[in-house]
Biopython code that builds the backbone (N, CA, C, O; Angstrom):
import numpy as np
from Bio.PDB.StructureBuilder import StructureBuilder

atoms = [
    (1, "UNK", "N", (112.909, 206.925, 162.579)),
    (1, "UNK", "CA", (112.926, 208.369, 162.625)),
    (1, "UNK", "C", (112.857, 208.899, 161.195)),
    (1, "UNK", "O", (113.360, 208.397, 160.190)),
    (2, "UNK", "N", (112.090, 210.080, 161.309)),
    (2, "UNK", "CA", (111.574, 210.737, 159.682)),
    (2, "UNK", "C", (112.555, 211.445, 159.694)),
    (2, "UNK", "O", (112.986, 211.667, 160.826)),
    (3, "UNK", "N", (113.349, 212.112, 158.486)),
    (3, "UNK", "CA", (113.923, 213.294, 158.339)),
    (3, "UNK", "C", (114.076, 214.135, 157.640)),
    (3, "UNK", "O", (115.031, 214.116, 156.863)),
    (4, "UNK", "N", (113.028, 215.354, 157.676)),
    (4, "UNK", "CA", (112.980, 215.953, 156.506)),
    (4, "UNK", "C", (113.542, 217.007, 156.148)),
    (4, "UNK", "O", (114.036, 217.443, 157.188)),
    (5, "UNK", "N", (113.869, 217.952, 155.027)),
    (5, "UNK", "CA", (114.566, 218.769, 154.985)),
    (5, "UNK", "C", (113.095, 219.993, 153.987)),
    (5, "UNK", "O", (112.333, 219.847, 153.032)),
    (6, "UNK", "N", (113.337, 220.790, 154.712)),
    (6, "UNK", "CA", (112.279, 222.185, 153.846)),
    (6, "UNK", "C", (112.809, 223.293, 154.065)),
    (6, "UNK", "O", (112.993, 223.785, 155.178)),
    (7, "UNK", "N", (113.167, 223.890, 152.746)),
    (7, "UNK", "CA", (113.574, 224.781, 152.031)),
    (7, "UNK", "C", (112.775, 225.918, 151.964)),
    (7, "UNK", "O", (111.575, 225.696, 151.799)),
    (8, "UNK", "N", (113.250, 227.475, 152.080)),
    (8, "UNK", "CA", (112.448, 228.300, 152.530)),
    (8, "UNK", "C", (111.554, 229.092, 150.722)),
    (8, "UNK", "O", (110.800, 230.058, 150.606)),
    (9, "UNK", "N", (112.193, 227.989, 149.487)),
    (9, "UNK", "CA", (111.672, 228.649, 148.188)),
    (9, "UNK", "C", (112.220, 229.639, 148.167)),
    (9, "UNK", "O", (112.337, 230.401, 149.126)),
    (10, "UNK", "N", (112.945, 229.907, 146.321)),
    (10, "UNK", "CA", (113.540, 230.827, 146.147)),
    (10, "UNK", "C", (113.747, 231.995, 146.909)),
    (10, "UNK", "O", (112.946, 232.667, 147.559)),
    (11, "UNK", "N", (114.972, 232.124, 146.716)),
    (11, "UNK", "CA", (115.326, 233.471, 147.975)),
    (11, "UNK", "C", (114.783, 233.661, 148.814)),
    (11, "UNK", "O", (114.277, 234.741, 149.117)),
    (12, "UNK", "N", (114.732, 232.374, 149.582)),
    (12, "UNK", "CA", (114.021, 232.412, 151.071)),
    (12, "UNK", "C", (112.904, 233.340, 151.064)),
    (12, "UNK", "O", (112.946, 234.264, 151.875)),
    (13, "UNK", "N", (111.738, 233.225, 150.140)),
    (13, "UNK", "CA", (110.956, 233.754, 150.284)),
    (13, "UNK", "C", (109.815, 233.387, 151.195)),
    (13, "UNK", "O", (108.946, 234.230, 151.415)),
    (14, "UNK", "N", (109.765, 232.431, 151.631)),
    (14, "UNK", "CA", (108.818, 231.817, 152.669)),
    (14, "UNK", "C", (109.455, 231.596, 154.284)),
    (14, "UNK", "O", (109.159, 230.818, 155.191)),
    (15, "UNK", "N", (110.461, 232.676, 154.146)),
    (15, "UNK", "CA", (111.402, 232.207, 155.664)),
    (15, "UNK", "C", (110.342, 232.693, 156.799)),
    (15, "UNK", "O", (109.722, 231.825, 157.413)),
    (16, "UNK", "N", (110.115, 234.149, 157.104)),
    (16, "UNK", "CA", (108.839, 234.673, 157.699)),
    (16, "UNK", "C", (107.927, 233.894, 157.770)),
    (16, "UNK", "O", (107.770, 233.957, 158.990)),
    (17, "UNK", "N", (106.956, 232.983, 157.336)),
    (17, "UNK", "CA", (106.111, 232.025, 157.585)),
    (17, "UNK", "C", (106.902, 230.899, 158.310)),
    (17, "UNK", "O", (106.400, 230.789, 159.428)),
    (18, "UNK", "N", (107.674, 230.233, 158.192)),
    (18, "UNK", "CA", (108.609, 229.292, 159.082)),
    (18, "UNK", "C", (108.632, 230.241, 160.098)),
    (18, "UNK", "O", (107.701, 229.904, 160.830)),
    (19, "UNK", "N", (109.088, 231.104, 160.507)),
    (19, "UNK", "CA", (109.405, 231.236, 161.988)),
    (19, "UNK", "C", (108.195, 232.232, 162.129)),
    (19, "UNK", "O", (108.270, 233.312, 162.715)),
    (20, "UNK", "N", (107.087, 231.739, 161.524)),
    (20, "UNK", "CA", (105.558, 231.529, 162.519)),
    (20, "UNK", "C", (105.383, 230.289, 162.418)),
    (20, "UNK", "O", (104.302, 230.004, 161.903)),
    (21, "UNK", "N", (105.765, 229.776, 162.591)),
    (21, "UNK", "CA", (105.887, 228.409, 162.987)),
    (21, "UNK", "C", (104.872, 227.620, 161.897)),
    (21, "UNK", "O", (104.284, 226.611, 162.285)),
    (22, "UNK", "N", (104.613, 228.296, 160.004)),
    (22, "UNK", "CA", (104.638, 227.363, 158.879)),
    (22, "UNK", "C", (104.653, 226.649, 158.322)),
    (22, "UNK", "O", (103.954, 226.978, 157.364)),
    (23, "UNK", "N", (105.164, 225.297, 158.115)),
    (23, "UNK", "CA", (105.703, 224.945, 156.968)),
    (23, "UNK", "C", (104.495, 224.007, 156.130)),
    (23, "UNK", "O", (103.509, 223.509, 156.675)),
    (24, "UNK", "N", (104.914, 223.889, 154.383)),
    (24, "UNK", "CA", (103.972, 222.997, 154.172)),
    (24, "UNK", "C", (104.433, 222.017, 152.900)),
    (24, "UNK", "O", (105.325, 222.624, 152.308)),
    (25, "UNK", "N", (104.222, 220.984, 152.375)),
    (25, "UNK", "CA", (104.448, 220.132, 151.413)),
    (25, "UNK", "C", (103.465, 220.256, 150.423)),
    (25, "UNK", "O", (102.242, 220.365, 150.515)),
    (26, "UNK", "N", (104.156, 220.223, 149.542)),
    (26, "UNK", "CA", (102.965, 220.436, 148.414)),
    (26, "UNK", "C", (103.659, 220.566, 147.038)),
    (26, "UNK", "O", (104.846, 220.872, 146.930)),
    (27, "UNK", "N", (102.945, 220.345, 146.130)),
    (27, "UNK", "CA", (102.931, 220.786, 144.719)),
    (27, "UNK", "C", (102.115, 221.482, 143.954)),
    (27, "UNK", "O", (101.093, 220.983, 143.481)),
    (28, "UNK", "N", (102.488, 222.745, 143.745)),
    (28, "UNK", "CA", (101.172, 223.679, 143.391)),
    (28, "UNK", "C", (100.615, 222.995, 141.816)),
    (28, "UNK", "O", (99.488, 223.297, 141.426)),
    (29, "UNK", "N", (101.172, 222.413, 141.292)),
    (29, "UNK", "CA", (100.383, 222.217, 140.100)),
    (29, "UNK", "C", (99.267, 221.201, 140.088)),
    (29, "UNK", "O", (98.549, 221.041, 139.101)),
    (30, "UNK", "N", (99.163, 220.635, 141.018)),
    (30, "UNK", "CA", (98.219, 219.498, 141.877)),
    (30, "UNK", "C", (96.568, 220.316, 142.086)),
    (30, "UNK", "O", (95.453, 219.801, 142.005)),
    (31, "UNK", "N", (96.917, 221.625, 142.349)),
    (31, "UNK", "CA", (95.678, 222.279, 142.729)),
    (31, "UNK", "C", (95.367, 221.621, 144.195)),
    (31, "UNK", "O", (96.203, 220.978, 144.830)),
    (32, "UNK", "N", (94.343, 221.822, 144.529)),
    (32, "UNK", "CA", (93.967, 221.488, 146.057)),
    (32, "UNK", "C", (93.442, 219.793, 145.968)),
    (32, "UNK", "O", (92.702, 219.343, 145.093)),
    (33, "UNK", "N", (93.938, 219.151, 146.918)),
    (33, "UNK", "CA", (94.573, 218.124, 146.926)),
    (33, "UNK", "C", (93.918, 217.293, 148.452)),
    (33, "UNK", "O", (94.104, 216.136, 148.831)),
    (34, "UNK", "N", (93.279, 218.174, 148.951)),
    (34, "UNK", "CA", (92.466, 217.687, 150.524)),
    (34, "UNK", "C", (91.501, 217.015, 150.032)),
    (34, "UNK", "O", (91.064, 216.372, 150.986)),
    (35, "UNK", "N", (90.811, 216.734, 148.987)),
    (35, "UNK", "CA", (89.318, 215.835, 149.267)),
    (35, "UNK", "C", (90.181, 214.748, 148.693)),
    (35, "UNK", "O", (89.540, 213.765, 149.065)),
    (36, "UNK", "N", (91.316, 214.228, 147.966)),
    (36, "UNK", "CA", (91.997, 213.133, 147.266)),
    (36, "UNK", "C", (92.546, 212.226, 148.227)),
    (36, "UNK", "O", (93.640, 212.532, 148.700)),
    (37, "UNK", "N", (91.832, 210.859, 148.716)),
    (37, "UNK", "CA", (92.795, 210.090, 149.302)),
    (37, "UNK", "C", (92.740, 208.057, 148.685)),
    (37, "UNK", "O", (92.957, 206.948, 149.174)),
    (38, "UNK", "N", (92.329, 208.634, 147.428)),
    (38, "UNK", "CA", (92.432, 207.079, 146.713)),
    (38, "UNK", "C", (94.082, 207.274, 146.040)),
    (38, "UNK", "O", (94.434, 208.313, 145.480)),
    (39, "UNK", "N", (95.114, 205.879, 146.252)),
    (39, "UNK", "CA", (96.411, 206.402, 146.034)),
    (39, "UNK", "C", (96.599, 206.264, 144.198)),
    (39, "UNK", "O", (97.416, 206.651, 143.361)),
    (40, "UNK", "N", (95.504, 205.591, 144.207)),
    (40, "UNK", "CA", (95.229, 205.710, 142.203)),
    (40, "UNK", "C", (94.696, 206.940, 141.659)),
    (40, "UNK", "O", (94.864, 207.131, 140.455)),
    (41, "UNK", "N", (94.056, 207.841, 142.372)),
    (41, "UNK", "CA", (93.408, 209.069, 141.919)),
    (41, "UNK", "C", (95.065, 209.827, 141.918)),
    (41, "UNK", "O", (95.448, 210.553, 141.001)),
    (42, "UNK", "N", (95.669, 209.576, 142.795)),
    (42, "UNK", "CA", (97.057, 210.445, 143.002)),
    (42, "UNK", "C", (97.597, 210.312, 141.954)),
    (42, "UNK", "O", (97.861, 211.285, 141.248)),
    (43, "UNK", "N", (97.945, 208.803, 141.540)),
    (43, "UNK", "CA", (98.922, 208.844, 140.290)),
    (43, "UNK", "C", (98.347, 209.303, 139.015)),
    (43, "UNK", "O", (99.205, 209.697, 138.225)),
    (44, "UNK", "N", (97.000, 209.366, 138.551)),
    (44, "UNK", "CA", (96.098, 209.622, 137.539)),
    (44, "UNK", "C", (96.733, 211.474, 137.485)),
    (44, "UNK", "O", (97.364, 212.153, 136.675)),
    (45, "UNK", "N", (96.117, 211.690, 138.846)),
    (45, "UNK", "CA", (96.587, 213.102, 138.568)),
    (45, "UNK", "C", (98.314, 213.847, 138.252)),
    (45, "UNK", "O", (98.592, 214.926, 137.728)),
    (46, "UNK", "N", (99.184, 212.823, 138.785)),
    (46, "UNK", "CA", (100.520, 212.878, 139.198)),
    (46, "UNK", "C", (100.400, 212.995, 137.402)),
    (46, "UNK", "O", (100.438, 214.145, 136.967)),
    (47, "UNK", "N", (100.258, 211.853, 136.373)),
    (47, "UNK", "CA", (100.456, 211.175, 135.108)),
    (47, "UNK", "C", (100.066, 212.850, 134.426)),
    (47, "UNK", "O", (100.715, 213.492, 133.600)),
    (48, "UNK", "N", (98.990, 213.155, 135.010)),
    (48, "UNK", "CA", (98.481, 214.526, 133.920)),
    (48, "UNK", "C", (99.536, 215.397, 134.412)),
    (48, "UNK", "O", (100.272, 215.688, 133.469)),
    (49, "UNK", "N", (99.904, 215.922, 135.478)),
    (49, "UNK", "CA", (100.432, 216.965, 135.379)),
    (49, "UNK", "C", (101.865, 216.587, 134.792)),
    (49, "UNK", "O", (102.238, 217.103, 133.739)),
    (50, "UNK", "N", (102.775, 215.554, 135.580)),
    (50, "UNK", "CA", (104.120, 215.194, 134.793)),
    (50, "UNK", "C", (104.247, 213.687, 133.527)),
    (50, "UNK", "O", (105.001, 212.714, 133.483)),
    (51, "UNK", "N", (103.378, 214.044, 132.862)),
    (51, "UNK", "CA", (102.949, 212.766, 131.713)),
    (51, "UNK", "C", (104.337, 212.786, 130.830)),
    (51, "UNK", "O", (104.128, 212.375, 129.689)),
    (52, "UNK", "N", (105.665, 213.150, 131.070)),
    (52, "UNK", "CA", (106.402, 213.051, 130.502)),
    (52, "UNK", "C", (107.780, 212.397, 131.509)),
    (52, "UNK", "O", (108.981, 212.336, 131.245)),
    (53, "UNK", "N", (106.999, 211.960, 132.748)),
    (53, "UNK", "CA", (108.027, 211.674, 133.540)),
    (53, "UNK", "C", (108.472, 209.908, 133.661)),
    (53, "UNK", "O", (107.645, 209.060, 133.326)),
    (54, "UNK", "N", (109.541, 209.604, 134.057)),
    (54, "UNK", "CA", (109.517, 208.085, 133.622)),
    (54, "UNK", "C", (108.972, 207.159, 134.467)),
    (54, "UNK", "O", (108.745, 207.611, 135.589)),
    (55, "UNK", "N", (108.647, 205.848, 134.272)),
    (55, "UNK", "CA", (106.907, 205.787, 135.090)),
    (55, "UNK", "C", (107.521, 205.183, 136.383)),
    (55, "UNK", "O", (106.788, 205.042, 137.362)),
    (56, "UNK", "N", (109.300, 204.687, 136.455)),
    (56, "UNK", "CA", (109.644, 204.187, 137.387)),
    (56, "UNK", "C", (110.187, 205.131, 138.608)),
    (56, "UNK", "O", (110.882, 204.779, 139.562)),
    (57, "UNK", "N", (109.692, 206.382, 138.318)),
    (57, "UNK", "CA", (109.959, 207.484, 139.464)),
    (57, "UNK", "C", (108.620, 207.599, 139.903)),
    (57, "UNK", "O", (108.396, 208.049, 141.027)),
    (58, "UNK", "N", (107.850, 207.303, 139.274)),
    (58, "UNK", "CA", (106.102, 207.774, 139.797)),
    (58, "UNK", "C", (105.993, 207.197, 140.888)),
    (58, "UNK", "O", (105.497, 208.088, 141.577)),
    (59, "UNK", "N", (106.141, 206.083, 141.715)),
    (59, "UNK", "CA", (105.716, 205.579, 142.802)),
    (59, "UNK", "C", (106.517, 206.454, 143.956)),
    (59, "UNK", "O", (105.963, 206.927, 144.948)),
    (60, "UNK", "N", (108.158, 206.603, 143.591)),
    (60, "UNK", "CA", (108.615, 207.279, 144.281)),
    (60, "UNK", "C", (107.807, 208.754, 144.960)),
    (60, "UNK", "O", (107.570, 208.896, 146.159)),
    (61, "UNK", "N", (107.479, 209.747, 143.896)),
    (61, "UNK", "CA", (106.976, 210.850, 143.733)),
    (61, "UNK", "C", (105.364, 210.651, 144.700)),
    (61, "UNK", "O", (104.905, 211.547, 145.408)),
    (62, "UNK", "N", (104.921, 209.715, 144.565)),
    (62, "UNK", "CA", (103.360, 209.592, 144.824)),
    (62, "UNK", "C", (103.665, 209.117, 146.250)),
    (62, "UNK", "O", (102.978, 209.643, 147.126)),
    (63, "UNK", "N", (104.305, 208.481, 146.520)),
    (63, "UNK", "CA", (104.850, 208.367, 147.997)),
    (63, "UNK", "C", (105.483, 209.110, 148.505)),
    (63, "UNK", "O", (106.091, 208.646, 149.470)),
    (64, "UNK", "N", (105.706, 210.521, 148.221)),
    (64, "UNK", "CA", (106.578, 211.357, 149.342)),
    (64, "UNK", "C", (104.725, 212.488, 149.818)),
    (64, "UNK", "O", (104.283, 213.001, 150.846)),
    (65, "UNK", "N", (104.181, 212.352, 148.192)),
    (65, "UNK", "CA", (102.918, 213.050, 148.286)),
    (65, "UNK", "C", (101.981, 212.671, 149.786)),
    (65, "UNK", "O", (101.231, 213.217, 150.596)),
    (66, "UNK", "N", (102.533, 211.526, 149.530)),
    (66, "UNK", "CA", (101.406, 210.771, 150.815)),
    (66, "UNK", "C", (101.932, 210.611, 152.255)),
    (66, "UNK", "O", (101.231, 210.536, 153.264)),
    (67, "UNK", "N", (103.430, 210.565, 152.185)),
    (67, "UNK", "CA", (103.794, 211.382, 153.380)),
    (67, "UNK", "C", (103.670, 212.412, 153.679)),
    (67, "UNK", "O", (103.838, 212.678, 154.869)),
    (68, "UNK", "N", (103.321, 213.461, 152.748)),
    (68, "UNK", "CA", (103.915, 214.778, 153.433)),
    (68, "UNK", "C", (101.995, 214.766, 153.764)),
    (68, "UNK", "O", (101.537, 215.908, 153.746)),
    (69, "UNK", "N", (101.171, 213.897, 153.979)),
    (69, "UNK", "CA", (99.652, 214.477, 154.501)),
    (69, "UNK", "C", (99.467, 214.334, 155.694)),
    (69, "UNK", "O", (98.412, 214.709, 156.205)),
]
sb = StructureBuilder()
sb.init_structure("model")
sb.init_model(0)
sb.init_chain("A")
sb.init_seg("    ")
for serial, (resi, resn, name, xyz) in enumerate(atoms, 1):
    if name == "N":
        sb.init_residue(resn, " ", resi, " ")
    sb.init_atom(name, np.array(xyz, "f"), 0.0, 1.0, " ", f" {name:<3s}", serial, name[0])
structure = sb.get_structure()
């Protein structure tokens, strides 16, 4: 069993879209992210946007990416 938890963004600003029945995963700094499904193109892009992050969280991070598709 999956279990996820989503947050409605600051001051529940996305609550109204949830109860139209909403929700979505994402990272806006990714840009649009639908034609990407090589899991090396992910981390290439993951590396540019957080190139300061430590490299033993990257798999973590690149795997929640690929769940949430």
């Amino acid at each position: 069993m999956n279990i996820w938890m989503v947050r409605a963004g600051e001051g529940g600003r996305l609550a109204e879209k949830f109860a139209e029945g909403y929700v979505a995963v994402g990272w806006s700094e990714f840009g649009d992210m639908s034609a990407v499904t090589d899991k090396e193109e992910i981390v290439r892009l993951h590396d540019a946007v957080y190139p300061l992050m430590k490299r033993g969280a990257v798999p973590n991070s690149v795997a929640m990416f690929n769940r949430s598709r």
